[in-house]
PASEBA-1860 file (N, C-alpha, C; in nm, 3 decimals):
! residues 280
1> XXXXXXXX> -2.674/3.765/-15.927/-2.577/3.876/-15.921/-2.460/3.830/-15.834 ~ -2.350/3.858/-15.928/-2.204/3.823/-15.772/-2.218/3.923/-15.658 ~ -2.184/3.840/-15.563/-2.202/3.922/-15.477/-2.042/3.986/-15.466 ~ -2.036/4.124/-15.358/-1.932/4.236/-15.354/-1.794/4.150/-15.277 ~ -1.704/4.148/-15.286/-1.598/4.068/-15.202/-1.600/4.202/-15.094 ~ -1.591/4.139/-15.001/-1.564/4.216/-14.835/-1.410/4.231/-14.802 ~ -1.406/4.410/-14.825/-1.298/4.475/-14.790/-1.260/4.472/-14.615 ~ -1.146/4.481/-14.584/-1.120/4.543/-14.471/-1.032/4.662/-14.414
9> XXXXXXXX> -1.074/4.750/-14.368/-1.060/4.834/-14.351/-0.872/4.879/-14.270 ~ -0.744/4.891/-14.362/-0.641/4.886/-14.232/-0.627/4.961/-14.105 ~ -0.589/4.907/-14.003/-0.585/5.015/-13.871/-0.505/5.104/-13.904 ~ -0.551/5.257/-13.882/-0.477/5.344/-13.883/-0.451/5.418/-13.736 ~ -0.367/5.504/-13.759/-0.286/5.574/-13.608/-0.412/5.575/-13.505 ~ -0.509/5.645/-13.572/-0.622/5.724/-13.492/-0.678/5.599/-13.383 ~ -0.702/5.487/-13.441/-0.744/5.345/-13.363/-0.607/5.314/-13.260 ~ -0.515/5.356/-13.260/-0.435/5.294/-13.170/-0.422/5.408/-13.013
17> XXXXXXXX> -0.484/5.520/-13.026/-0.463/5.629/-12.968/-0.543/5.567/-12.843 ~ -0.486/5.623/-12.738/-0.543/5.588/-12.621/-0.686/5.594/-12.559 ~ -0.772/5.560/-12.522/-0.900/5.574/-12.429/-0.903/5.663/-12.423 ~ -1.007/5.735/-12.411/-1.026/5.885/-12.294/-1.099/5.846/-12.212 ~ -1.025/5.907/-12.086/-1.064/5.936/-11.955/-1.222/5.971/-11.914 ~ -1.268/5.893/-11.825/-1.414/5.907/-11.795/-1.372/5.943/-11.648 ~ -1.532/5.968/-11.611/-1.523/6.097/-11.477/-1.466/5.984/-11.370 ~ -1.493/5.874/-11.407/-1.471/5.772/-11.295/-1.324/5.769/-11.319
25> XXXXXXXX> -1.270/5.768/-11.408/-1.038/5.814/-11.402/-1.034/5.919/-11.318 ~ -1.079/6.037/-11.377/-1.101/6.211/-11.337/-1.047/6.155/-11.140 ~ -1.184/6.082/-11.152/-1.175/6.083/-10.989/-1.133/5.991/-10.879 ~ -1.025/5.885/-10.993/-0.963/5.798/-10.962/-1.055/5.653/-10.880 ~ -1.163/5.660/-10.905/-1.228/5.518/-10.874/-1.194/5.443/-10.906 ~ -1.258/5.285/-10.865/-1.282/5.174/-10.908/-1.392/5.162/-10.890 ~ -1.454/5.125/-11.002/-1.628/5.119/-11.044/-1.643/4.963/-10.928 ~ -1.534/4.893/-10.935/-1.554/4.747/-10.871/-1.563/4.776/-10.712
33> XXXXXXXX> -1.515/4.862/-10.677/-1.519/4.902/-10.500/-1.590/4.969/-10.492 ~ -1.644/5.105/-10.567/-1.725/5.210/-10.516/-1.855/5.216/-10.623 ~ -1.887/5.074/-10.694/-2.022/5.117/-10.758/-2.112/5.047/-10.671 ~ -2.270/5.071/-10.635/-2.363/5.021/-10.593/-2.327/4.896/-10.544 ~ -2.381/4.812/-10.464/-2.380/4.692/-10.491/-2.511/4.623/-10.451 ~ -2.576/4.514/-10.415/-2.665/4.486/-10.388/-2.652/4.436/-10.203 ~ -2.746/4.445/-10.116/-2.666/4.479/-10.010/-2.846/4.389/-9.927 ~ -2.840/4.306/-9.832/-2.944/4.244/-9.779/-3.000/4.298/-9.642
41> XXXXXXXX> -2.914/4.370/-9.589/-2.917/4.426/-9.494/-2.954/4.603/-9.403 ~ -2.903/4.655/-9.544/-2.924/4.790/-9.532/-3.039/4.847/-9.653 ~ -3.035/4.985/-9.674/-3.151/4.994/-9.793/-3.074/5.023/-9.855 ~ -3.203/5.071/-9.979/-3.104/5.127/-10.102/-3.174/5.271/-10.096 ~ -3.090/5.389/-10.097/-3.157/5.486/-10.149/-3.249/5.510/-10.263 ~ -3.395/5.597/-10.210/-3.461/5.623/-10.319/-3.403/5.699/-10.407 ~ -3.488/5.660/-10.509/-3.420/5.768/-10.653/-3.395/5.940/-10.629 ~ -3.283/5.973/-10.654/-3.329/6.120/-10.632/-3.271/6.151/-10.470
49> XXXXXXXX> -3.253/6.078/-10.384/-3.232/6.122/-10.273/-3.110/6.037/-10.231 ~ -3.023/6.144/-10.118/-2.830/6.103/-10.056/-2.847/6.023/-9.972 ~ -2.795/5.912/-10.047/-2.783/5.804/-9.913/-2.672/5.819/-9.805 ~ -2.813/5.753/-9.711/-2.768/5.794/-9.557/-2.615/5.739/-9.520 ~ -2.623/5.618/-9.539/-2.503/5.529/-9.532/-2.405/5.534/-9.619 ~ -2.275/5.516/-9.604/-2.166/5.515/-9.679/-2.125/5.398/-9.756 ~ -2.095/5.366/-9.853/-2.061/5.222/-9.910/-1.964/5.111/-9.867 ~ -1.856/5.187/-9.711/-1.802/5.151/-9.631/-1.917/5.095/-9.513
57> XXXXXXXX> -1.935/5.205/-9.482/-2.065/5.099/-9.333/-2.125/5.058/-9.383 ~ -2.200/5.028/-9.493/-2.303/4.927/-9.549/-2.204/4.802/-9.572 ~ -2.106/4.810/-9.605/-2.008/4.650/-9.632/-2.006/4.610/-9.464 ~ -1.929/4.678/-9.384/-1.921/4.640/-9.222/-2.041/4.605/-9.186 ~ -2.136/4.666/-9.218/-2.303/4.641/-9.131/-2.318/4.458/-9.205 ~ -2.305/4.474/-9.382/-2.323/4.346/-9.416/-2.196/4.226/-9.350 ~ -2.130/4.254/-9.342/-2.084/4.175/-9.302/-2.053/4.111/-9.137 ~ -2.044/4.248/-9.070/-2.027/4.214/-8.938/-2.134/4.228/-8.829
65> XXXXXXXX> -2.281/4.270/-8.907/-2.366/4.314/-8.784/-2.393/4.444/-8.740 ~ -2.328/4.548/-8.749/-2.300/4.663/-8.644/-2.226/4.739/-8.700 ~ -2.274/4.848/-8.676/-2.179/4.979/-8.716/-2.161/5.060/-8.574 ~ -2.063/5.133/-8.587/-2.125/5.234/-8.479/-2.058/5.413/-8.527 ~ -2.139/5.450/-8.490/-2.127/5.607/-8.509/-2.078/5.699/-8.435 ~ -1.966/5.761/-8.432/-1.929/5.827/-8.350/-1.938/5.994/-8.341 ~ -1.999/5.999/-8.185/-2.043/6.145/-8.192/-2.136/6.212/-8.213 ~ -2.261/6.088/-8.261/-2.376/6.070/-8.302/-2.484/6.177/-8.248
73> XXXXXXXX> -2.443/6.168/-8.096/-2.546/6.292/-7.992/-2.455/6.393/-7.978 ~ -2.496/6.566/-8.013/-2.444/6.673/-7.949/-2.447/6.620/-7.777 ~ -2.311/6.670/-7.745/-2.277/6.687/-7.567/-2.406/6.749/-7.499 ~ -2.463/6.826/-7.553/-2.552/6.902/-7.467/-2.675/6.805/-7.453 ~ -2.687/6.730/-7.527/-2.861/6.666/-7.513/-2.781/6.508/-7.448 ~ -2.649/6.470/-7.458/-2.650/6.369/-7.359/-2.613/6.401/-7.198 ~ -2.569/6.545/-7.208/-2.547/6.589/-7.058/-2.692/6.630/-6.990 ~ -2.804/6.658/-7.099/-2.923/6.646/-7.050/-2.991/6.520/-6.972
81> XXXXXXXX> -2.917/6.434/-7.080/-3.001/6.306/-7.040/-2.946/6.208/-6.941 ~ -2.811/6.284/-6.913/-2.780/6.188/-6.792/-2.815/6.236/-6.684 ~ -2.790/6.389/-6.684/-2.918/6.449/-6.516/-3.046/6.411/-6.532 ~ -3.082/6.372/-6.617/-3.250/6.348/-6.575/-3.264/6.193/-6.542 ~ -3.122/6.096/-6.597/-3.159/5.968/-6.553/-3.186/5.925/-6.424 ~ -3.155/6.032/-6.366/-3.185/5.982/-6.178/-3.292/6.006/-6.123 ~ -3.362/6.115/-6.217/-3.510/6.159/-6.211/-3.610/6.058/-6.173 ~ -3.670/6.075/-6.174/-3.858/5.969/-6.147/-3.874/5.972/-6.277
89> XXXXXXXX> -3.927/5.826/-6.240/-3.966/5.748/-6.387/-4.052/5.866/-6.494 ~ -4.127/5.935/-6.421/-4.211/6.030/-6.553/-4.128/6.096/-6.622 ~ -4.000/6.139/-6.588/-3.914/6.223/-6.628/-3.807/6.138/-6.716 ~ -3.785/6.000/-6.676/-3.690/5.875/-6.734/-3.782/5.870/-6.881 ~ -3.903/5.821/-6.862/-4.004/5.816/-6.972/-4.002/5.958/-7.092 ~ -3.958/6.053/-7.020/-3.972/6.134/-7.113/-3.835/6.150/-7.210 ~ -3.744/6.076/-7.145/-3.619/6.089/-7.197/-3.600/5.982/-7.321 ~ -3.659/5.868/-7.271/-3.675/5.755/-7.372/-3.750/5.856/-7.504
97> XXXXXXXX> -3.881/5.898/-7.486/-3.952/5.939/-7.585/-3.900/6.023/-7.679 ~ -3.835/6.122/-7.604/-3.709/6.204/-7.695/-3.605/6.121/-7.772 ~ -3.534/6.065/-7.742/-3.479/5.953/-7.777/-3.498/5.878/-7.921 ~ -3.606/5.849/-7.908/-3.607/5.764/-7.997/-3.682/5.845/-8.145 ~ -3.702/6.027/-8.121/-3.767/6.062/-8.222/-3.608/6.195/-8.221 ~ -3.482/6.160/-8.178/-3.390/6.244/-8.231/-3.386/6.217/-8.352 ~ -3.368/6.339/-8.420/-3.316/6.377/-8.587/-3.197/6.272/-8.615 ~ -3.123/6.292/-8.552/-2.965/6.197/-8.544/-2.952/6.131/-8.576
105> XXXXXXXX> -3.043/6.048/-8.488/-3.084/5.945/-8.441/-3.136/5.838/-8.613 ~ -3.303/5.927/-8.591/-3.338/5.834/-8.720/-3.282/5.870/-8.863 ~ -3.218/5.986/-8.911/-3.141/5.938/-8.974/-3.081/5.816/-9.029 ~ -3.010/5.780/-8.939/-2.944/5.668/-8.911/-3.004/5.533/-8.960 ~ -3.116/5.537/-8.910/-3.221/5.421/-8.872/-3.271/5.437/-9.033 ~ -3.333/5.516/-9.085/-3.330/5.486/-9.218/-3.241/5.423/-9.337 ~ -3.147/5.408/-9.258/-3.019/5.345/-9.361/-3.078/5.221/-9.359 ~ -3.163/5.164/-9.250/-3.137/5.029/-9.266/-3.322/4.973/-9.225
113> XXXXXXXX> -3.403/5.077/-9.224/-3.510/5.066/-9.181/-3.615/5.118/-9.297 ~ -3.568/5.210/-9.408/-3.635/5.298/-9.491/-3.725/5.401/-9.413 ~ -3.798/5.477/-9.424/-3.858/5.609/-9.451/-3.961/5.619/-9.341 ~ -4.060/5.486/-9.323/-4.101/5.476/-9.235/-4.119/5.405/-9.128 ~ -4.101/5.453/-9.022/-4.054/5.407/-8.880/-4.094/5.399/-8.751 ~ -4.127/5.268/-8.679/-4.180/5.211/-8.523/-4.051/5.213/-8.449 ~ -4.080/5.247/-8.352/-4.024/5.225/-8.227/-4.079/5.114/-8.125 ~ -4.019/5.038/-8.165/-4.087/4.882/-8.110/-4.054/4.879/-7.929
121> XXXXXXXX> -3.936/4.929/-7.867/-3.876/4.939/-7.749/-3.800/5.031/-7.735 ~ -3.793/5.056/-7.596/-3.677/5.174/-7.563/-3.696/5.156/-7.377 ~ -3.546/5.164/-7.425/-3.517/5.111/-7.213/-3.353/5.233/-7.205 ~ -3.394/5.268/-7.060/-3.224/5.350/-7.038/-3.173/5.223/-6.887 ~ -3.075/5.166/-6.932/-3.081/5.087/-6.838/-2.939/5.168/-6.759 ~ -2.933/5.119/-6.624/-2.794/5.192/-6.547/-2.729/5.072/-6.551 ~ -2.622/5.114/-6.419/-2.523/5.082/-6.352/-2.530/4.933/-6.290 ~ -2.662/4.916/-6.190/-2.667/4.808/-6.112/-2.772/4.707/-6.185
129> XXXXXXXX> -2.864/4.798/-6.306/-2.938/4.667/-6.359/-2.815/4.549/-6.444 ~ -2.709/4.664/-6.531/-2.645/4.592/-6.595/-2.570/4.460/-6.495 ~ -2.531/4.496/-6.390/-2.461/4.410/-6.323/-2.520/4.322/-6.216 ~ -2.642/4.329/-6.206/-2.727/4.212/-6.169/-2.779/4.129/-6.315 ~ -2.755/4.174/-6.400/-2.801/4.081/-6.563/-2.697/3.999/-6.600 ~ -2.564/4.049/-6.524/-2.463/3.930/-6.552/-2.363/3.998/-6.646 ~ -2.342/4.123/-6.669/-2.239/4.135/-6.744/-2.256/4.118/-6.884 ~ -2.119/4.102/-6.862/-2.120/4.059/-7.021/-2.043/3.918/-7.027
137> XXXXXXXX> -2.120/3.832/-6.947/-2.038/3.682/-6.959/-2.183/3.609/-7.087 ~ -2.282/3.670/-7.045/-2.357/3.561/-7.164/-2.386/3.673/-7.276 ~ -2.468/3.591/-7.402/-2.447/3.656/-7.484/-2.600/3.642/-7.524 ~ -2.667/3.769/-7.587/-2.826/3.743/-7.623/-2.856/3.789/-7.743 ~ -2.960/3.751/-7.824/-3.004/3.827/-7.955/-3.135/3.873/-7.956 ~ -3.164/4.030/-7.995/-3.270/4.080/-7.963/-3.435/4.036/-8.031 ~ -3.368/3.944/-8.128/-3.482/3.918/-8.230/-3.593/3.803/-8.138 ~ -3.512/3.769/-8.028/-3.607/3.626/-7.950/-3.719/3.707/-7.850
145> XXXXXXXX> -3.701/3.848/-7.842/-3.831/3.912/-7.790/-3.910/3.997/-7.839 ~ -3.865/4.001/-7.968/-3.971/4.058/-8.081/-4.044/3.989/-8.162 ~ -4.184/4.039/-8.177/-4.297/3.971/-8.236/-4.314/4.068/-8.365 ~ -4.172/4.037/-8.442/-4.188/4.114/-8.577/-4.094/4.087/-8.703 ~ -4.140/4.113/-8.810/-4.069/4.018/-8.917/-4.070/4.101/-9.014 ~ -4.019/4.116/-9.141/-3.842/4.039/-9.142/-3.741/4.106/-9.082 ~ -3.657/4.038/-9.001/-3.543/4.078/-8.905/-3.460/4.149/-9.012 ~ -3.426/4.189/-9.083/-3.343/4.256/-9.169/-3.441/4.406/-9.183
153> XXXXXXXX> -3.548/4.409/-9.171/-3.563/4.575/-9.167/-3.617/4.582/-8.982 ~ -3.565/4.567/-8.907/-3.554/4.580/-8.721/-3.385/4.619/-8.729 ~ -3.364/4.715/-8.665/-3.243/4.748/-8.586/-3.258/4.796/-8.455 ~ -3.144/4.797/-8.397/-3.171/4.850/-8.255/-3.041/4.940/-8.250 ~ -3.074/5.006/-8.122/-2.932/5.092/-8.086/-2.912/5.090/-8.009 ~ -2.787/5.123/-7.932/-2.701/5.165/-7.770/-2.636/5.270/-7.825 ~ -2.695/5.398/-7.689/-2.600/5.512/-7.701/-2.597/5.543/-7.529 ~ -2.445/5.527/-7.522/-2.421/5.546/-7.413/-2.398/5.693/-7.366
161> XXXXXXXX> -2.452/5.692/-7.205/-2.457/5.821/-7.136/-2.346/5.883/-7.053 ~ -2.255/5.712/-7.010/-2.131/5.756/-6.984/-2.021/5.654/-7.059 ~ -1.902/5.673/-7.052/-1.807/5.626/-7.150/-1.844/5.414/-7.124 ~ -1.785/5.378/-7.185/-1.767/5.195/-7.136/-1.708/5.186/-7.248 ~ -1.646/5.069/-7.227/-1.481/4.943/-7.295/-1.525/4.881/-7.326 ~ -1.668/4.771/-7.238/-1.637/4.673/-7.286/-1.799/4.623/-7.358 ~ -1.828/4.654/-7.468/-1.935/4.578/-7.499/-1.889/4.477/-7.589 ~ -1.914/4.343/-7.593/-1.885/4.251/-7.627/-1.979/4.155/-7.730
169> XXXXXXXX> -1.924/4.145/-7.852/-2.010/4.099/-7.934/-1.983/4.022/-8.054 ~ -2.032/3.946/-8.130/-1.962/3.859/-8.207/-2.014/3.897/-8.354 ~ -1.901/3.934/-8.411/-1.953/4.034/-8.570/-1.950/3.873/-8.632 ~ -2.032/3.910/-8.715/-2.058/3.803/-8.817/-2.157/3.721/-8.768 ~ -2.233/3.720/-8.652/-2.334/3.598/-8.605/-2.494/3.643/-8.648 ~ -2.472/3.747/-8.704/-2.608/3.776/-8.776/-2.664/3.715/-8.898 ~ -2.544/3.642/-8.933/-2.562/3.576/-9.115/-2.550/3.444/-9.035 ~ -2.574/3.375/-8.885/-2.577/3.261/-8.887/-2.662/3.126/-8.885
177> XXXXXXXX> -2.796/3.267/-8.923/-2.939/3.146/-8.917/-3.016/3.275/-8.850 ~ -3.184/3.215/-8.876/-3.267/3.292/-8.832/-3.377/3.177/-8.739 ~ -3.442/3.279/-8.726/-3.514/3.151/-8.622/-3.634/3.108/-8.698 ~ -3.668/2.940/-8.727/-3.708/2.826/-8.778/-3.796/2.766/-8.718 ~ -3.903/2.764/-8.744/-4.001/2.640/-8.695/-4.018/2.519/-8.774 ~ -4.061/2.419/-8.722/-4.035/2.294/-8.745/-4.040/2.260/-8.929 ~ -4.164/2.342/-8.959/-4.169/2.355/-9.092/-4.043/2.400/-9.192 ~ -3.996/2.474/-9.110/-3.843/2.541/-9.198/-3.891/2.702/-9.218
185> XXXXXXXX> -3.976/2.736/-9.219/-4.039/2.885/-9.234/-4.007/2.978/-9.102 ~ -3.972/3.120/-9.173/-3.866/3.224/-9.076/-4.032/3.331/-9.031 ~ -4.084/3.265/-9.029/-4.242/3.409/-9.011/-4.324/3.344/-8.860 ~ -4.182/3.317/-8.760/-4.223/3.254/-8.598/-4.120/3.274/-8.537 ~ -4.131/3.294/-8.400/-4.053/3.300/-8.280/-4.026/3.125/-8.277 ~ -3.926/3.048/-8.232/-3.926/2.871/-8.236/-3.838/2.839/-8.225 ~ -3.739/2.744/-8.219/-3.597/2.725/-8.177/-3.511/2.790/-8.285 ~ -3.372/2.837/-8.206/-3.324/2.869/-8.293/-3.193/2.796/-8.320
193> XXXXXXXX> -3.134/2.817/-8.423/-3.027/2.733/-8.557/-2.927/2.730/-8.402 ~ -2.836/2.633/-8.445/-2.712/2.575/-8.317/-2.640/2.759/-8.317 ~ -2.631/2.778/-8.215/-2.533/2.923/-8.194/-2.400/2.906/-8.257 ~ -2.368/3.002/-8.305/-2.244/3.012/-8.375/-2.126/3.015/-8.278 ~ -2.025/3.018/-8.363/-1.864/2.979/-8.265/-1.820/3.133/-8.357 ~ -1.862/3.242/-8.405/-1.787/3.354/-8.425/-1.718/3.392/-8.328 ~ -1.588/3.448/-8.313/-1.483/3.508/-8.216/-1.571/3.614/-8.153 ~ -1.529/3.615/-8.028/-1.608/3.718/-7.973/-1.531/3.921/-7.965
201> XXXXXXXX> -1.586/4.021/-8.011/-1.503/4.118/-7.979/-1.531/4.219/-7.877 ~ -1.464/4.330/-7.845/-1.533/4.395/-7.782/-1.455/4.498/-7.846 ~ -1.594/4.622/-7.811/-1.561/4.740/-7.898/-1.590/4.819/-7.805 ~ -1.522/4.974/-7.843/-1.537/5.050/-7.747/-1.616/5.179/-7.786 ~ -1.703/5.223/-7.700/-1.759/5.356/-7.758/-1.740/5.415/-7.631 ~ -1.766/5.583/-7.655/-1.760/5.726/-7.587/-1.881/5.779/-7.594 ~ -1.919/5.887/-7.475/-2.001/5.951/-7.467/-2.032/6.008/-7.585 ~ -2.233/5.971/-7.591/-2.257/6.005/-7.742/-2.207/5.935/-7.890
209> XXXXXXXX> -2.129/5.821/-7.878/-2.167/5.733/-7.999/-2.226/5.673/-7.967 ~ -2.284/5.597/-8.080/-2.433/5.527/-8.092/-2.390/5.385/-8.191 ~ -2.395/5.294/-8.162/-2.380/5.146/-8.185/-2.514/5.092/-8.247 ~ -2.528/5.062/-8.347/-2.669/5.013/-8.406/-2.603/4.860/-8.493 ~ -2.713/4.787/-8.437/-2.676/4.663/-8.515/-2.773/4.590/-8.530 ~ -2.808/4.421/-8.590/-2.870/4.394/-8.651/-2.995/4.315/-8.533 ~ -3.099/4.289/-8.550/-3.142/4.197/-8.402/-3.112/4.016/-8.398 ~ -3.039/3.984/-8.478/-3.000/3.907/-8.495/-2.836/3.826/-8.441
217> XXXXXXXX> -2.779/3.953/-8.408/-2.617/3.986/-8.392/-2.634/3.946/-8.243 ~ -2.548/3.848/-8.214/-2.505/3.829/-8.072/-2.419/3.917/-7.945 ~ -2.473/3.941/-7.873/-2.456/4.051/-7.761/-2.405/3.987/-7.642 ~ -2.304/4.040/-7.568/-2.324/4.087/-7.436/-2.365/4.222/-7.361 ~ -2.447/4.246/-7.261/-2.467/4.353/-7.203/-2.341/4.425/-7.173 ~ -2.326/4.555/-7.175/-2.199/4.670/-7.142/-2.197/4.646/-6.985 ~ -2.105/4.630/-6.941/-2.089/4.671/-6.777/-2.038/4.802/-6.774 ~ -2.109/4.814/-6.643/-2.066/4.979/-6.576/-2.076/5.091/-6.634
225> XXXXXXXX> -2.231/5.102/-6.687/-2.280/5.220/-6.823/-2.364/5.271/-6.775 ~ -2.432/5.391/-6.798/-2.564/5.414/-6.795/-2.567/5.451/-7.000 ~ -2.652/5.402/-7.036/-2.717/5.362/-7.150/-2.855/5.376/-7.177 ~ -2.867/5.459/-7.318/-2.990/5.442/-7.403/-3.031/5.304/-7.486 ~ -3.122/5.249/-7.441/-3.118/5.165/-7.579/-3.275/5.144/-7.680 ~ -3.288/5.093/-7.782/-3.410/5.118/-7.871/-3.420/4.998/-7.938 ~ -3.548/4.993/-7.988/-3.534/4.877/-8.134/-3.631/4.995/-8.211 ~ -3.581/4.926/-8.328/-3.667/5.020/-8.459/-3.710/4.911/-8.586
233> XXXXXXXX> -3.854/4.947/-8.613/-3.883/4.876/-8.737/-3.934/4.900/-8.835 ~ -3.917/4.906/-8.969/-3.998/4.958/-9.064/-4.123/4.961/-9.067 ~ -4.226/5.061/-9.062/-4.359/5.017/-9.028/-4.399/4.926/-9.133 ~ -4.337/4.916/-9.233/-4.402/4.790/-9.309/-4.382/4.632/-9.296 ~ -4.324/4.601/-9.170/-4.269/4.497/-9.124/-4.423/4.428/-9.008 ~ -4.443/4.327/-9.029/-4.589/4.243/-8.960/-4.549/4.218/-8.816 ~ -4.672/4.152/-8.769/-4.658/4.153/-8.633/-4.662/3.968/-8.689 ~ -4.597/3.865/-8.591/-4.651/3.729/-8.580/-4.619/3.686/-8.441
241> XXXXXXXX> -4.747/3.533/-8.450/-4.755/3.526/-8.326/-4.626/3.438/-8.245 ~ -4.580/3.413/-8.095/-4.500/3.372/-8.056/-4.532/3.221/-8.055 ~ -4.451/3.113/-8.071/-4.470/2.988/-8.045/-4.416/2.942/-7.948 ~ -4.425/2.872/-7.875/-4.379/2.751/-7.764/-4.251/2.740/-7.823 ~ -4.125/2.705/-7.689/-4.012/2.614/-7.779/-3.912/2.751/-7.764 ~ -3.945/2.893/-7.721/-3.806/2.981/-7.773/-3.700/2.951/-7.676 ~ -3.584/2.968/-7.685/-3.466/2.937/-7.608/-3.513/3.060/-7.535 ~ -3.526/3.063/-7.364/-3.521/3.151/-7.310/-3.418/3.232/-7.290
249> XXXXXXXX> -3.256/3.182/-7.305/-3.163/3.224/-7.232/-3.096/3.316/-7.324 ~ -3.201/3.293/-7.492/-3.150/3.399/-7.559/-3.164/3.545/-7.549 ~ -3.325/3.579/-7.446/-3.356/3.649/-7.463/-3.304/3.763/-7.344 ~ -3.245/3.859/-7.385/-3.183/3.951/-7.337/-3.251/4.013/-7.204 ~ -3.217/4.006/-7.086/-3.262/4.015/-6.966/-3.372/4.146/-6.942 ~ -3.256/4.249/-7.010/-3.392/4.367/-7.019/-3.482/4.393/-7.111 ~ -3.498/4.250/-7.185/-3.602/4.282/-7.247/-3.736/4.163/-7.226 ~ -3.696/4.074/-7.127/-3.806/3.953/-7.097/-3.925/4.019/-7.077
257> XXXXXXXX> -3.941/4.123/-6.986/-4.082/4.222/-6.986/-4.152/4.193/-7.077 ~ -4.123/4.285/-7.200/-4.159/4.287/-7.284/-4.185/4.187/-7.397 ~ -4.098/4.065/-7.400/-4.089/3.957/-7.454/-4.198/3.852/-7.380 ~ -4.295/3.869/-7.279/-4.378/3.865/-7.227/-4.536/3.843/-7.244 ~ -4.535/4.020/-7.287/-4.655/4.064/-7.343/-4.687/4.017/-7.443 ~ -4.824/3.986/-7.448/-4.907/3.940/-7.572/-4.922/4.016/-7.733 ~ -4.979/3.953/-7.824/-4.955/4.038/-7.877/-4.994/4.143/-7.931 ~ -5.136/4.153/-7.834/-5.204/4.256/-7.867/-5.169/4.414/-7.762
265> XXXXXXXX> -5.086/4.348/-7.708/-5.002/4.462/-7.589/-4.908/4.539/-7.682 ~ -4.826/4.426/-7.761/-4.755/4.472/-7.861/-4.780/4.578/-7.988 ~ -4.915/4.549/-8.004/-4.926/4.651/-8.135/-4.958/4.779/-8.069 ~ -5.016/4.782/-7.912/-5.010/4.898/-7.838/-4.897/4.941/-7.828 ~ -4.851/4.921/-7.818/-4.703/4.919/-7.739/-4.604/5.015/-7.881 ~ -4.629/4.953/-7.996/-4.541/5.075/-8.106/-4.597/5.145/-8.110 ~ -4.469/5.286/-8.100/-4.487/5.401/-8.160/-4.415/5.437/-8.272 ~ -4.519/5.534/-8.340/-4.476/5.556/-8.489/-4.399/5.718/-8.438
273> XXXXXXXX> -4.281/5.732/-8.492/-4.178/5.783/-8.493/-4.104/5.893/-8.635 ~ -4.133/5.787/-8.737/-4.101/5.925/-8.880/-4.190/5.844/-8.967 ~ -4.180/5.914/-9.084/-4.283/5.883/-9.207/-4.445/5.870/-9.243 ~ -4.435/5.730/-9.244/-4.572/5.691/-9.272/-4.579/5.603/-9.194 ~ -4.714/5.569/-9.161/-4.802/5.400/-9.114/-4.807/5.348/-9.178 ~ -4.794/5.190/-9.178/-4.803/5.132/-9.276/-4.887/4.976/-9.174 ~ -4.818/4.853/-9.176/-4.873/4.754/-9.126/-4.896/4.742/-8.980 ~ -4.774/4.827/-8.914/-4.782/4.843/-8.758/-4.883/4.939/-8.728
END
């Protein structure tokens, strides 16, 4: 049988008529700036539920380490917590404990921790510890006194009790290596990668913002603060053991205590805070 010769069809008006508008015109996006993206650092919202984070601080967090939040604590619960910082330790202790189970607070911490959540540390340090620790001339990363893995679901926070200028810190030194044992494997405390040459900045927060960044991100201590500070970890994040070999001078002065303890002090030592239990 011959086969049919293949017509084509001429363009008429109707084919030349313009696109219609999708909700993403309507609302003037760019699908390329404001769609999802894939992100190593922060979470992704579950299905069904408003993510915590904005598609702006999730780019800054990926890229620079640190966000910070401003305004984070109502006035009234940090004017609480600075009369009680002079208190006796039972009363200091109770302030930490509050602390670290504010609403606000973990919010927050789920952006970059998911659903369920340890409180690995919590210290309110003042005035004269900061300035017997040296300021802010050296610089430390919190991950060299934690016995917990993977550093991408650990954050920590600073929320200060009275105003400070100068905390000093180098955005971008969180993407500059993790810490390596001889094998090449990231699941050990062990020397860590040559320190980075990122510019150093300093940023400023006010009574009641809250600074959360990665434990990886290079620090100087705030001078002349009284300060909250925390680490947080997904409870599905492991405990491993410490090896010989860590750079001591990384490890952040108020936290050698604790960077100390064994690690069976350690699994005492978290408290579970929102969600579920999981490995901690």
């Amino acid at each position: 049988m011959a086969s049919v010769p293949q017509t084509t069809t001429p363009a008429t008006n109707d084919d030349k008529k313009p696109r219609k508008g999708t909700w993403l015109d309507t609302l003037q996006m760019n699908p390329k700036m404001y769609w999802p993206k894939k992100y190593r650092y922060s979470i992704e919202p579950y299905p069904g539920t408003i993510a915590i984070l904005s598609i702006q601080q999730r780019d800054h967090y990926e890229a620079n380490g640190y966000i910070i939040i401003k305004n984070l604590l109502p006035k009234q619960v940090v004017e609480r917590f600075k009369t009680k910082m002079s208190s006796s330790k039972e009363t200091q202790d109770e302030i930490l404990k509050e602390y670290i189970r504010l609403p606000e607070l973990l919010r927050i911490v789920q952006g970059f921790c998911g659903p369920n959540i340890m409180a690995v540390d919590a210290l309110n340090l003042g005035n004269e510890e900061v300035d017997e620790q040296g300021g802010n001339k050296v610089q430390y990363r919190n991950l060299f006194s934690l016995p917990l893995r993977p550093a991408d679901r650990i954050v920590s926070s600073w929320t200060p009790i009275t105003d400070w200028t100068k905390f000093s810190l180098s955005p971008g030194s969180h993407k500059s290596g993790g810490l390596y044992s001889s094998d090449g494997s990231e699941t050990v405390l062990f020397e860590p990668v040559p320190r980075e040459t990122s510019t150093k900045k300093e940023v400023s927060l006010n009574t009641g913002d809250t600074l959360f960044c990665h434990p990886l991100l290079s620090y100087a201590l705030p001078q002349k603060t009284l300060s909250l500070f925390a680490n947080f970890a997904s409870s599905d994040c492991q405990f491993v053991e410490y090896m010989e070999g860590r750079d001591q001078s990384l490890i952040p002065p108020h936290m050698k205590e604790s960077a100390s303890l064994p690690l069976a002090d350690w699994k005492q030592k978290v408290i579970f805070v929102h969600g579920q239990r999981s490995s901690l």
